[in-house]
N, C-alpha and C positions, 0 to 999 in steps of 0.2 A: 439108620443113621446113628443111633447110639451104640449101638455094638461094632459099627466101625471108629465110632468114637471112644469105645473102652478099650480094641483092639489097638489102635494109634498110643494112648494112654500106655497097657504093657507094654507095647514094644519101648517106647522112649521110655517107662521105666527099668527095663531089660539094658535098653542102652548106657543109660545111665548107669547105671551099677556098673555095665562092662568098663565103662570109662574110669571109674571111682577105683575099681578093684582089678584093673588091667590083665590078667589071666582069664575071668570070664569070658569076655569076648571071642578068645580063641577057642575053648575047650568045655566052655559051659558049663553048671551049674553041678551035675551030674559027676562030671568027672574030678573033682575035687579040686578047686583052683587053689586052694591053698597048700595045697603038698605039691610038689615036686620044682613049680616053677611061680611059689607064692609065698608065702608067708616061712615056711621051712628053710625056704632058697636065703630068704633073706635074712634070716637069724644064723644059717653056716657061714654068709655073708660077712656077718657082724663080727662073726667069731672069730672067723678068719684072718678078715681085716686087722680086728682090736690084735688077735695074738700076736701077727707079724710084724705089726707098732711096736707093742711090748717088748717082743725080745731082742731088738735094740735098744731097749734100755738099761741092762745092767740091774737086773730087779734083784733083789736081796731074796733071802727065802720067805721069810716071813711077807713080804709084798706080793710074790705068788702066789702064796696060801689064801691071802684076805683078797684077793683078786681072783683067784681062782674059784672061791665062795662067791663073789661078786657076780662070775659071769654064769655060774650053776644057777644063783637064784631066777638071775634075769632070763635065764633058756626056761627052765621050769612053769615061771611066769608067762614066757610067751606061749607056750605047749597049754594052759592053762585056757589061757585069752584066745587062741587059733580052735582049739574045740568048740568053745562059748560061739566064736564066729561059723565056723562048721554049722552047728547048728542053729541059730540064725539063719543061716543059708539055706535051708531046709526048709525052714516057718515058711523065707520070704516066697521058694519055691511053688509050697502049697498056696500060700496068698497066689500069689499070682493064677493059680491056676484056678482058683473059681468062678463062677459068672454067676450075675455082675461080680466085677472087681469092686475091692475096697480100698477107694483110695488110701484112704486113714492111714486102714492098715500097714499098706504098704509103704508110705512115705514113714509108718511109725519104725518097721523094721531096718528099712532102710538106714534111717537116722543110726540105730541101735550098733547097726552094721558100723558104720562110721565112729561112732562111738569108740568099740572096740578097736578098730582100728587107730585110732587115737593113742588111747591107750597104753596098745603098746607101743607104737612110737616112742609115747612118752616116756616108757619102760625102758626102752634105748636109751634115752639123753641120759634119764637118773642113774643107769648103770656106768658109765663113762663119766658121770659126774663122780658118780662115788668111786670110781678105777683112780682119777686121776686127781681127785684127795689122799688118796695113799702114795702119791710118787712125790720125789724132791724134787722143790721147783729148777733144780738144771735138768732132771727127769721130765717137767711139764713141758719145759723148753722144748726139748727136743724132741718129745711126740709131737705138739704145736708144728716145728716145722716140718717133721714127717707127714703128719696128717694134711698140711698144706702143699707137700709138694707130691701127692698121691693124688691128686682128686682126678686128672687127668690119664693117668693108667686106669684107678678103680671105674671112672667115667668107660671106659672102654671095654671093661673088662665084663659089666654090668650091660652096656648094649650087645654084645656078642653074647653072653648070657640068658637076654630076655630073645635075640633074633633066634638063640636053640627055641627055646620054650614056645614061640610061636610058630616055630617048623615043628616040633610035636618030636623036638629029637632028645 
């Protein structure tokens, strides 16, 4: 009865994470959920998005420049935090795999996982924070409505995106 009770335990902890970090699920622990259709996807994502914002705006050189510093530091950063998470992923891996399980542990790594994950998020907002301190406010204006009237393509663009990634294309 306890080892199908620590069996019940991994798997719901296995699911969870899947849920938390959405590529697991499909492609497992193993195959690197965070490259190809995770955490990479969504930093070319970022870039992508942000550049096609900016260059309708009329940006002077010198705004390029300290923007274009802006969004190096924030890739660099996330490449930084995505390794950190990588391995993490690895700990929680070998956690998982001993018997008995440790719960602790695993709820510790977990957290940790989330953590980073945070993080960079968070790493996202302050670089668009600091992108869009450098633009004149008819320049915020107008990424403002850009960024407002995008969310429904990028919305779209992002579930065809994630439907490859979970067909393994």
């Amino acid at each position: 009865m306890k080892k199908l009770a620590a069996i019940v335990a991994a798997v719901s902890i296995i699911a969870f994470a899947a849920l938390a970090y959405g590529d697991m699920g499909a492609h497992g622990m193993e195959s690197g959920m965070m490259y190809g259709c995770g955490m990479d996807r969504q930093m070319m994502e970022f870039d992508h998005h942000i550049s096609k914002h900016l260059m309708g705006l009329n940006l002077s050189e010198q705004q390029k420049t300290l923007i274009g510093e802006i969004k190096s530091r924030m890739m660099k950063e996330t490449i930084r935090r995505t390794a950190d998470m990588r391995i993490v992923e690895i700990e929680l891996k070998e956690i998982l795999s001993e018997d008995p399980l440790d719960m602790k542990a695993v709820e510790a790594k977990v957290k940790q996982l989330e953590m980073i994950k945070t993080d960079i998020y968070l790493s996202h907002v302050q670089a668009m924070e600091n992108i869009k301190a450098r633009l004149a406010p008819e320049q915020r204006t107008k990424l403002r409505e850009m960024i407002e009237a995008g969310p429904v393509m990028e919305g779209m663009e992002m579930k065809h995106d994630q439907e490859s990634c979970e067909k393994g294309k």
